[in-house]
Each structure stands twice: as C-alpha cells, then as structure tokens.
C-alpha positions as CSV (number, residue, x, y, z in Angstrom):
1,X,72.4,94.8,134.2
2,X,75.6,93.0,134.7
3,X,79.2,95.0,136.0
4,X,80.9,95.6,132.8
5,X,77.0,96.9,130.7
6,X,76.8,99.7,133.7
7,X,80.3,100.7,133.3
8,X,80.2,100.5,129.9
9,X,77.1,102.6,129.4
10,X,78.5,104.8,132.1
11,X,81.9,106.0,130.2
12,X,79.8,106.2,126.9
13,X,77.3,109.3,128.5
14,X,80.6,110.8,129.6
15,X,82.7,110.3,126.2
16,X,79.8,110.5,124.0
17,X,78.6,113.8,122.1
18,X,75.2,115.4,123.3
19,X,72.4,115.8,120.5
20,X,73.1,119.3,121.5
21,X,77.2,119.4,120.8
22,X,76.2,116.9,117.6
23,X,74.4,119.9,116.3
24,X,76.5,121.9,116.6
25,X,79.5,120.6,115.2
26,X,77.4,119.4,112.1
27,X,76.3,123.1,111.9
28,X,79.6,124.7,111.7
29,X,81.3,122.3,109.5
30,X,78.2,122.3,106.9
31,X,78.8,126.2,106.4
32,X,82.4,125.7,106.1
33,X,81.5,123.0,103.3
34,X,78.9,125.2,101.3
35,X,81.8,128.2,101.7
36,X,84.4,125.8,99.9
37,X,81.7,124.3,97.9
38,X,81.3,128.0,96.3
39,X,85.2,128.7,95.8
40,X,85.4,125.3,93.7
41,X,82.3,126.3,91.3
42,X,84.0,129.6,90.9
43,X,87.0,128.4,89.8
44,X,85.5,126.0,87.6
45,X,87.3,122.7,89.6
46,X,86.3,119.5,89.2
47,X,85.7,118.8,93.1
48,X,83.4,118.4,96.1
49,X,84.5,118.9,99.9
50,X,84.1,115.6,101.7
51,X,83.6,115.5,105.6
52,X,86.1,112.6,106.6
53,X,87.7,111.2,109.7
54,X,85.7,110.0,112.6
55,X,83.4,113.1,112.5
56,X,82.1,111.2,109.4
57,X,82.2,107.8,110.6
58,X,80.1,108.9,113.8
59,X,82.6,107.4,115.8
60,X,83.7,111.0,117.1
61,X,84.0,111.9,121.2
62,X,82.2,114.8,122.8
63,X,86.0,116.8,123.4
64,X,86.5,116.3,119.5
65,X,88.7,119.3,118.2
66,X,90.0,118.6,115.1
67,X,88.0,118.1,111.5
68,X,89.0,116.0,108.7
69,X,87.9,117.9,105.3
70,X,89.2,116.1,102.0
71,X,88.7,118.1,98.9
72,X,88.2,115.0,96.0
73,X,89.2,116.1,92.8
74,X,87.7,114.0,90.0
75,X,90.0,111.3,89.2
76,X,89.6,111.4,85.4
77,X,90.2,115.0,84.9
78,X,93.1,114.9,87.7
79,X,95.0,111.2,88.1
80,X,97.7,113.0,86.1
81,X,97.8,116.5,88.1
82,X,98.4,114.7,91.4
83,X,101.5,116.5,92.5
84,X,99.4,119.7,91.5
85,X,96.4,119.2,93.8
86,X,97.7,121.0,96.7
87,X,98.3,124.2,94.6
88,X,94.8,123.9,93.3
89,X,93.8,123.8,97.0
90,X,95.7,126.8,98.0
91,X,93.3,129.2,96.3
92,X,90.3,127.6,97.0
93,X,91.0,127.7,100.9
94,X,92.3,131.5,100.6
95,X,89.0,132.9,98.9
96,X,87.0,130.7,101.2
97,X,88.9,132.2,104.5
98,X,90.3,135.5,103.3
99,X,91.1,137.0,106.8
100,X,92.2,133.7,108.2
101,X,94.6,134.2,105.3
102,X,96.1,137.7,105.6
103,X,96.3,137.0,108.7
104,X,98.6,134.0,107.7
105,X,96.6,131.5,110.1
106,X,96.4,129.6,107.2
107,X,99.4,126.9,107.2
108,X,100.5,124.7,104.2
109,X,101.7,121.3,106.1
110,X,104.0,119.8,104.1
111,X,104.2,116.1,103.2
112,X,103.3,113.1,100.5
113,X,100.7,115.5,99.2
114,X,100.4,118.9,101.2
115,X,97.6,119.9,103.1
116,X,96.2,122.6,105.0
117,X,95.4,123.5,108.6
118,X,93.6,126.5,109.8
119,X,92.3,126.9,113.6
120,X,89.0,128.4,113.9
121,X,85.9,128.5,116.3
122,X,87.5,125.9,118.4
123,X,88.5,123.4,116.0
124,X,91.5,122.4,113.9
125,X,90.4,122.1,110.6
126,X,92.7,119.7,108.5
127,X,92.3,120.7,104.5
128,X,93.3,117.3,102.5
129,X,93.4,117.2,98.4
130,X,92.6,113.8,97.4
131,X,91.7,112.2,94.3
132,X,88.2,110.0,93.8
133,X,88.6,107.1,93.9
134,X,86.0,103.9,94.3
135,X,89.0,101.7,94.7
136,X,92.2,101.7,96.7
137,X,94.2,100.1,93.4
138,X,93.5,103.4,91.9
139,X,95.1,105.8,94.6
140,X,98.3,107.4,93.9
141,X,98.6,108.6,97.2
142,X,97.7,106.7,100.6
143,X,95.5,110.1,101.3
144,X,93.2,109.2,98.5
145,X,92.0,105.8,100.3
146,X,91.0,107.4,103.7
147,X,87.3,108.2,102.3
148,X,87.1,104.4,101.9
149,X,87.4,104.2,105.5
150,X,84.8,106.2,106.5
151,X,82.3,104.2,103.7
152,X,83.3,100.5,105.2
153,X,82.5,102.0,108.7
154,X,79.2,103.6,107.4
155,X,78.4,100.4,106.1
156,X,80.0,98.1,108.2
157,X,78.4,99.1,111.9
158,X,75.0,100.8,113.4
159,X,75.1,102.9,116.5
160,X,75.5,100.3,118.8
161,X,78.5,99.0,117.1
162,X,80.1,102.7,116.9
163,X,79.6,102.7,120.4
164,X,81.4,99.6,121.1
165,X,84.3,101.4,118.5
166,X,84.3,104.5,120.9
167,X,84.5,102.1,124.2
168,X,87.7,100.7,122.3
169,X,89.7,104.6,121.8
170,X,89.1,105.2,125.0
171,X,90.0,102.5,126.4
172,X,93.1,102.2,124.5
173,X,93.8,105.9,125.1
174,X,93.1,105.6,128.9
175,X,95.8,103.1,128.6
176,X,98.4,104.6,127.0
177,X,98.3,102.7,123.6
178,X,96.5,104.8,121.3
179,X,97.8,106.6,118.1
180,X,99.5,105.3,115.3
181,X,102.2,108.5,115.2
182,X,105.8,107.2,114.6
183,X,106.7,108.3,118.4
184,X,103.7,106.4,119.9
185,X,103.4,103.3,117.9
186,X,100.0,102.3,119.0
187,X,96.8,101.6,117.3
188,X,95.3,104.2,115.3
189,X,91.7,104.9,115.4
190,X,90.7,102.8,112.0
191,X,92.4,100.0,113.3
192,X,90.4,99.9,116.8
193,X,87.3,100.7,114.1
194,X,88.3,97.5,111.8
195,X,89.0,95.5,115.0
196,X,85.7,96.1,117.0
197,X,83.9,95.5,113.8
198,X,85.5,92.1,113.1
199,X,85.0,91.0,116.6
200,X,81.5,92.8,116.9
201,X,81.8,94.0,120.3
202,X,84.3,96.2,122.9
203,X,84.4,93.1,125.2
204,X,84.5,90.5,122.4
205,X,87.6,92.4,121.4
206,X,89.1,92.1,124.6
207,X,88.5,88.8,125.1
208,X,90.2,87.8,121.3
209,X,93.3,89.9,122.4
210,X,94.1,87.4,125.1
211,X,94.3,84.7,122.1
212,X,96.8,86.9,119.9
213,X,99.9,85.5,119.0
214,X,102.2,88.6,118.8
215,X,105.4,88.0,117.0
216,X,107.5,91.3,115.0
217,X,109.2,88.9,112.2
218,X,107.6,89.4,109.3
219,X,107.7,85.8,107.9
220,X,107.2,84.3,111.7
221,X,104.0,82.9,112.6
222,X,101.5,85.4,114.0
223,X,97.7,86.8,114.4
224,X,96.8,87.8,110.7
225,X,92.8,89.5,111.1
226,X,91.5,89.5,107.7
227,X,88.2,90.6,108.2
228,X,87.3,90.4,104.2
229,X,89.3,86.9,103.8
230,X,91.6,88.2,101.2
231,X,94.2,85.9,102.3
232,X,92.3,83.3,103.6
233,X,94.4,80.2,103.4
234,X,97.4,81.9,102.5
235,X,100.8,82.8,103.7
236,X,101.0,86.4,104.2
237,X,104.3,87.1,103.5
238,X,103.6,86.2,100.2
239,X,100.6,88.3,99.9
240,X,101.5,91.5,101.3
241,X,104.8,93.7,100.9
242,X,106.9,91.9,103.9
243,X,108.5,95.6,105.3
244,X,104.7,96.3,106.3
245,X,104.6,92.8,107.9
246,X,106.7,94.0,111.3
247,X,104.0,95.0,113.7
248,X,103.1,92.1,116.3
249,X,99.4,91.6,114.6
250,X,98.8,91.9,111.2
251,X,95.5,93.7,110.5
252,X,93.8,93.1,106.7
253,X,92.7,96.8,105.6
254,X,89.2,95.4,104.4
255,X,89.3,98.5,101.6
256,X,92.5,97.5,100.5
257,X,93.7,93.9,100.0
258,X,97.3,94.9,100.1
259,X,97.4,96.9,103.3
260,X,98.7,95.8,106.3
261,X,96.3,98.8,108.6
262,X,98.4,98.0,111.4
263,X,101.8,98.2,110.2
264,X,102.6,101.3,112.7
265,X,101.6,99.2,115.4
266,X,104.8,98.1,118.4
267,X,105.1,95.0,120.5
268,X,104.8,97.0,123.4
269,X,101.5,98.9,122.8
270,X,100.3,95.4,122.0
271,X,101.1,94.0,125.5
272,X,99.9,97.2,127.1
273,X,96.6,96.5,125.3
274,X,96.4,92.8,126.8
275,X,97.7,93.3,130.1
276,X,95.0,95.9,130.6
277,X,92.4,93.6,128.9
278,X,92.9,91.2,131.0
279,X,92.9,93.3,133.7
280,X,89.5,94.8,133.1
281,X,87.9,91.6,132.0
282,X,88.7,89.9,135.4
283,X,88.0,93.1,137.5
284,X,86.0,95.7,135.6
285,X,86.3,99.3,136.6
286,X,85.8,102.5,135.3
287,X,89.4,103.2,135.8
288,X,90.8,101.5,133.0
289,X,88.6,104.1,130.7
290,X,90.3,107.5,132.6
291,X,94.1,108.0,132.0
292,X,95.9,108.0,135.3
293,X,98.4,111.3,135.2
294,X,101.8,110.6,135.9
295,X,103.1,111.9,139.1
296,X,106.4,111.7,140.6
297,X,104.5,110.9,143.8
298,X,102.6,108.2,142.1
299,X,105.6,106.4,140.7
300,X,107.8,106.6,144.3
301,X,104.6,104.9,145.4
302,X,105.0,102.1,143.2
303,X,109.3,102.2,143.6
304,X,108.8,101.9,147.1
305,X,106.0,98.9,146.9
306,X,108.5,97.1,144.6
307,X,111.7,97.6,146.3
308,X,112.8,99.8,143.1
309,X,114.5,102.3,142.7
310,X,113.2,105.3,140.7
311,X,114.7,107.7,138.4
312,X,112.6,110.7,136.8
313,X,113.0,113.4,134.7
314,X,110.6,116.8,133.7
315,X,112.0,118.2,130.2
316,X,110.4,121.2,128.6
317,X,110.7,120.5,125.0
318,X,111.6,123.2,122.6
319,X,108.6,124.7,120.4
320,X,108.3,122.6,117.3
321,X,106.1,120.0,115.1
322,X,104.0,117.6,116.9
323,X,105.9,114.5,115.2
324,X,109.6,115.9,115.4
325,X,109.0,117.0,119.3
326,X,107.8,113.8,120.1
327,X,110.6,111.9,118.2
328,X,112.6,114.0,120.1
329,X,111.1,113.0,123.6
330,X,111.1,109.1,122.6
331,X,114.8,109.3,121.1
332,X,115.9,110.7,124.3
333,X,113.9,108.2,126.5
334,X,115.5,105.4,124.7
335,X,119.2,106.7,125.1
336,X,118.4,107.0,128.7
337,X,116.9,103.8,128.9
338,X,120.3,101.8,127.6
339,X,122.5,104.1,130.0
340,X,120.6,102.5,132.8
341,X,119.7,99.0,131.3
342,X,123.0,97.4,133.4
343,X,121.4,98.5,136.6
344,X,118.5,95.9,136.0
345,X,115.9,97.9,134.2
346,X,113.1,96.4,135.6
347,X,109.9,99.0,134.0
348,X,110.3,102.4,131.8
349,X,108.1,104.7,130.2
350,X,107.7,108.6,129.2
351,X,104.6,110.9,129.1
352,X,104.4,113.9,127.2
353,X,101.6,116.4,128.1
354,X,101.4,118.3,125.1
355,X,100.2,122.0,124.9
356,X,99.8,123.5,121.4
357,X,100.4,127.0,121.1
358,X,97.3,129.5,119.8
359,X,97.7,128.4,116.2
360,X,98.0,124.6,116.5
361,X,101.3,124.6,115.1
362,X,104.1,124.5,117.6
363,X,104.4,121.7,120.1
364,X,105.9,122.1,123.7
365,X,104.6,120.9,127.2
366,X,106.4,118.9,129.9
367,X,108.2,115.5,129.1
368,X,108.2,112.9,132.0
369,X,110.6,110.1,131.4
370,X,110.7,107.6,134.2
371,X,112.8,104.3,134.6
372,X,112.6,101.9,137.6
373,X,115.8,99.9,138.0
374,X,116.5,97.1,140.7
375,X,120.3,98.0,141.5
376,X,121.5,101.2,142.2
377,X,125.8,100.4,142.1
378,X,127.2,98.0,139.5
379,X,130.0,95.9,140.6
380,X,133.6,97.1,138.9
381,X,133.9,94.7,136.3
382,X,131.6,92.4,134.3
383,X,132.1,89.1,132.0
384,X,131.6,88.6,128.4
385,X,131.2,85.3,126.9
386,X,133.8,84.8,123.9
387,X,133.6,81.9,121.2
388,X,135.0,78.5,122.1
389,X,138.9,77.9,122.0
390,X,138.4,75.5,118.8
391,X,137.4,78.8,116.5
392,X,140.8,80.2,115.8
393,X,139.5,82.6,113.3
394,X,137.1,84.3,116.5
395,X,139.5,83.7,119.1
396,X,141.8,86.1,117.5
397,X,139.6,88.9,116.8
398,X,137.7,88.5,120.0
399,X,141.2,88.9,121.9
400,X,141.7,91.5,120.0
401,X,138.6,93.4,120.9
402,X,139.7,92.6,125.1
403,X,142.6,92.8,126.5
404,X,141.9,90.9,129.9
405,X,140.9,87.3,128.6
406,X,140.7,83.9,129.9
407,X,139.6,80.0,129.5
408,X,136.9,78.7,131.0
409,X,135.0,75.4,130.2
410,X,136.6,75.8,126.7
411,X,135.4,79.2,125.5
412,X,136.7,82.6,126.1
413,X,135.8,85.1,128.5
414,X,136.6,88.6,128.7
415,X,137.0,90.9,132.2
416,X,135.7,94.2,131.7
417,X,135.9,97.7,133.7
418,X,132.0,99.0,134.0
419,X,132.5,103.2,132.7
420,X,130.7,104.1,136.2
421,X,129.3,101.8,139.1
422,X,126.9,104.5,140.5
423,X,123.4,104.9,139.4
424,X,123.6,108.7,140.9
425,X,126.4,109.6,139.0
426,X,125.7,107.7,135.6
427,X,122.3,109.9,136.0
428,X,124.4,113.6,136.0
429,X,126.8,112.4,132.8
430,X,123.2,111.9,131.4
431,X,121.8,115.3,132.0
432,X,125.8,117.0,130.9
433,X,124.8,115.9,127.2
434,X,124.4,118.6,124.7
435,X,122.0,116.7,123.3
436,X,119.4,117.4,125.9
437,X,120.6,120.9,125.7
438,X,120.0,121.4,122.4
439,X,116.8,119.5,122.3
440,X,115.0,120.7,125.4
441,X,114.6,124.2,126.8
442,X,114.8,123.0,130.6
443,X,115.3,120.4,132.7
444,X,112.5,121.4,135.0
445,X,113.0,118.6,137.8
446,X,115.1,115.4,138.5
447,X,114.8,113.0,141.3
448,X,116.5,109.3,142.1
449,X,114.8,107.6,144.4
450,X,116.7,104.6,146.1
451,X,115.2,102.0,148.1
C-alpha cells in the first residue's frame, strides 16, 4: 500500500463515524422525524420532514453536531404562501418540543426565509421550511434547492467516493480554508462534494488544483468546472449572472444551470488550498489532515526563522451571532493589516476559536490576529509618483493634493511626512481605537516581536 493509501485510510478511521455512532445519530433524528411527522398530520399541512445536509448525503464526520431538518411543503398548495412558511413552522416545532418551547430554547433565526434552531441531546438541530421542488427553476428561495444537493450526491457517488469527499473537508479544514460564511470565504462543503465528484478522487482533486487558473474578474479568463456541461463551449459571463462570477474558480452547480456554487469562494482560500496541495502531494503527511493551533510561541518560531518581526493580538469578542462576531474579528484584522502594510507586510492571518454558549446562540472565544512585517521603523518621509508635467489638467489637482512637489524625469513627485515611523508605537494608536473597545470585551494579550 503506497504513502498517501495508508495515510489516507488512516485519517478516515479517525474522522469517520463508527457503525456504532451511525446508529445512533440515525436513531435520534428518526424519532425527532416521526415526532414532526405527527404535528404536520395534525394540523392538516401539506408536508413531510426531510433529513438534509451532509447527515443525508453520508458525507457526515464522527464529531458531527449539528442536523439539517427541511420541512417541504408541497409546492402546489404553497408556491404562493412562501413568505408564510416559517409561521406555519412555528407551531409545528412548538407542539412537537413543548418544553424545549416554554422553556424558550426554541429560537426563530431570522433571514431570507426564517428557520429554527433548538439544542438538544447533543446536537444543534437546524428547522428549515422549504418548498418541493424537483427543479431549481422552480425555487423561490435558495433554501428550497438544498434537497437537490443531497439527491445529486446520493446519486452521484458510492461509499468510496464519499470517502474521498470527507478526505477533502478535512483536509481543507485542517488547512484553514473551509466554510463558505461571509467572514471565512472558503469552500463550503457541497462545493468540496461537487469537486471530488467531478475529479473522482481526493488526490485527483489535488492534483487538478495545481492546473487552476485563478483569476477574481468576472469576465477574465479563468477555471470554469461544469461538471453537467451546461456551458460547454460557452462564455460564462454570458451565461451566468456576472456579480456571482467573482470567486477565483467558477464552479457549475450541477442542480442548477444558473448557479455559480462557488461564488463565496476568495483568492486567498484558493491559494491556501494549492499551496497545501502541493505540499502534501510531494511530501504526504498526516499533518496536513490535523489543524495546527495557533500559538504565540509557534509564530515567534517562524518570525525568528524568517528574520520577521511579529505582531499578535488575543481579543475576547463580545457575545453575539456567529456571522456578525466573525465579521467583526475579520473587519478588524483587515484595518490592522493596512495600518501595518508600510512596514513591509510580509504574511497575516487571524484565528478565532469559537465557543458557543449552552444554547448555541451567542458567539464569543478568543480572536488571534497575527501580522509578520519585515521593517520595524519607516523612514520620515516617502515618495508618490504624480502624472507627467505634459497633463496640465492632473498636474494642478495633484499639486493641489501635496504641498511638497517636484520634477523628476518629466512627471511629478510628491514628499510626504509618514503619521508615525515606529512599528511599536503605530501598534498602541491601534489598540486606543474605540472601535476595538466597543467590539471586543478584552484585549487579553499583545506582543511585538522584533528581530
């Protein structure tokens, strides 16, 4: 058996559910099922409760904690009730978990369509009224595809495939490039699903990545995968809406002609994904399946290798929504990020390690933002190229926008004063903006390593 079959086969007994825990969670969602099952006869609803996510597609991991349930309301009876569905829901959900309700555990999440969570015998249960459809032309809300999903993976790939689909999350969690939530940017799980599928294996996958040309233009020449050749022979930006065509890959929904699945997707989750692909493929490890913590040791380790000099915060977030706390996190890592770009940013990054509190619905934990910068004192001034001396029109306003100008090889150049030359003292006006005082409860820990 070569290197990369033992490792493979290795990370799957340890990420892969036991017959035992398979059991188990069928068990408990099956008498959650029959209890909705009974509310929706009783009142009389056209409906059935639909298992969905990756439970469904048997794609799941054995730490899986959270449970897709769509509730499909015929689409006849209800395509022109779909603003109503949620409130349909409502009732259904508080006959079916009566204490869970007095006890207000459960929590109407609001959105496109509202849905429901409720957190019970160790799982997040996520409540989801949908319409039935058989085709994604029909859905009046993006919600009403996701069954669709779970049918083209059914169909689509046999255990060994789904395998190869589970090698690929954890591989692209382990590597910091999984999860299609606006604050992450990285591939969600049906993309790594449609992916693996295409290229029928993990390592085939890898291997195609390295090929990938990445560009975030929409109407700029890039890697279109269209596993169901929708557009085969076609431009793309013709075919598909172009403000879905900005992600550095374009990725063909096969259940929907129109979709662009990998719209979420960022230019630097993409690179992350190939550098670590080719990586692996040249020296396979286990590693590159287990996510390295972040640890100010860690990262001095690497300044001081590099001859970099490291800056790192520890921010407690305050208690709120998953997606606003970590917009939150990644707003402030970028503000930081161009405060220190003139000190020769050489590598940044952040790391939240989320804890949920006892009902799933408030977000804290400990932000880590770290940037590792080449200089650590600017000099007092720096230059900035004007327009050439011929363009009247520019000269004027640029002279008018800097005071100190002068000539040189024809074009304008301004002199100006940097606001601070020190990387230390750059760093404390950082952490005196309200900002991080209204955002975070603490700053738990800063350090600036020079070297």
């Amino acid at each position: 058996m070569s290197t990369i079959n033992t490792i493979q086969k290795s990370v799957l007994k340890s990420i892969s559910p036991t017959s035992t825990r398979s059991k188990e969670v069928q068990d408990i969602i099956s008498k959650i099922q029959k209890k909705l099952q009974t509310q929706i006869k009783k009142q009389k609803l056209q409906a059935e409760a639909f298992i969905g996510g990756s439970i469904a597609k048997g794609t799941y991991f054995a730490n899986k904690t959270d449970v897709d349930i769509f509730i499909r309301f015929d689409y006849i009876t209800y395509k022109t009730k779909s603003n109503q569905l949620s409130d349909l829901l409502e009732p259904i959900l508080t006959a079916a978990f009566p204490l869970l309700a007095k006890k207000n555990k459960l929590h109407r999440v609001h959105g496109s369509r509202d849905y429901f969570q409720i957190n019970m015998q160790g799982f997040q249960f996520e409540f989801v009224p949908i319409l039935n459809i058989t085709d994604a032309k029909d859905a009046i809300n993006i919600t009403d595809v996701t069954p669709l999903h779970v049918d083209y993976v059914n169909k689509s790939a046999n255990k060994q495939l789904k395998d190869q689909i589970r090698l690929a999350k954890q591989f692209a969690k382990a590597n910091n490039c999984y999860g299609a939530e606006s604050y992450i940017g990285g591939f969600s799980g049906y993309v790594l699903e449609i992916l693996t599928i295409h290229y029928s294996s993990f390592e085939a996958l890898l291997k195609a990545s390295q090929k990938w040309k990445l560009n975030s233009h929409p109407n700029e020449k890039k890697t279109v995968i269209d596993p169901s050749n929708y557009h085969k022979g076609k431009m793309i930006s013709f075919e598909i809406d172009v403000s879905k065509l900005q992600s550095p890959i374009v990725v063909v929904d096969p259940t929907d002609k129109w979709r662009n699945a990998s719209a979420a997707l960022i230019m630097q989750k993409v690179k992350l994904f190939q550098k670590a692909a080719k990586q692996y493929l040249k020296s396979p490890n286990k590693s590159f399946f287990e996510k390295q913590p972040v640890t100010v040791k860690n990262l001095k380790q690497i300044a001081k290798k590099s001859k970099l000099n490291l800056t790192y915060l520890e921010l407690i977030p305050n208690l709120g929504k998953q997606d606003v706390v970590g917009c939150q996190i990644l707003k402030t890592f970028e503000f930081i990020k161009k405060e220190l770009k003139e000190f020769t940013l050489k590598q940044a990054n952040w790391d939240w390690q989320r804890q949920e509190n006892s009902d799933g619905q408030e977000n804290s934990g400990k932000a880590i933002l770290y940037y590792f910068t080449k200089k650590s004192k600017l000099p007092k001034t720096f230059k900035i190229q004007g327009p050439p001396t011929t363009m009247s029109a520019a000269c004027k306003a640029f002279k008018k926008a800097h005071k100190n100008t002068t000539t040189v090889q024809g074009k304008l150049v301004a002199t100006e004063n940097y606001k601070q030359t020190d990387l230390e003292l750059v760093l404390l006006a950082i952490l005196k903006k309200s900002y991080l005082k209204q955002k975070f409860q603490q700053l738990s820990k800063t350090e600036l390593t020079l070297n």
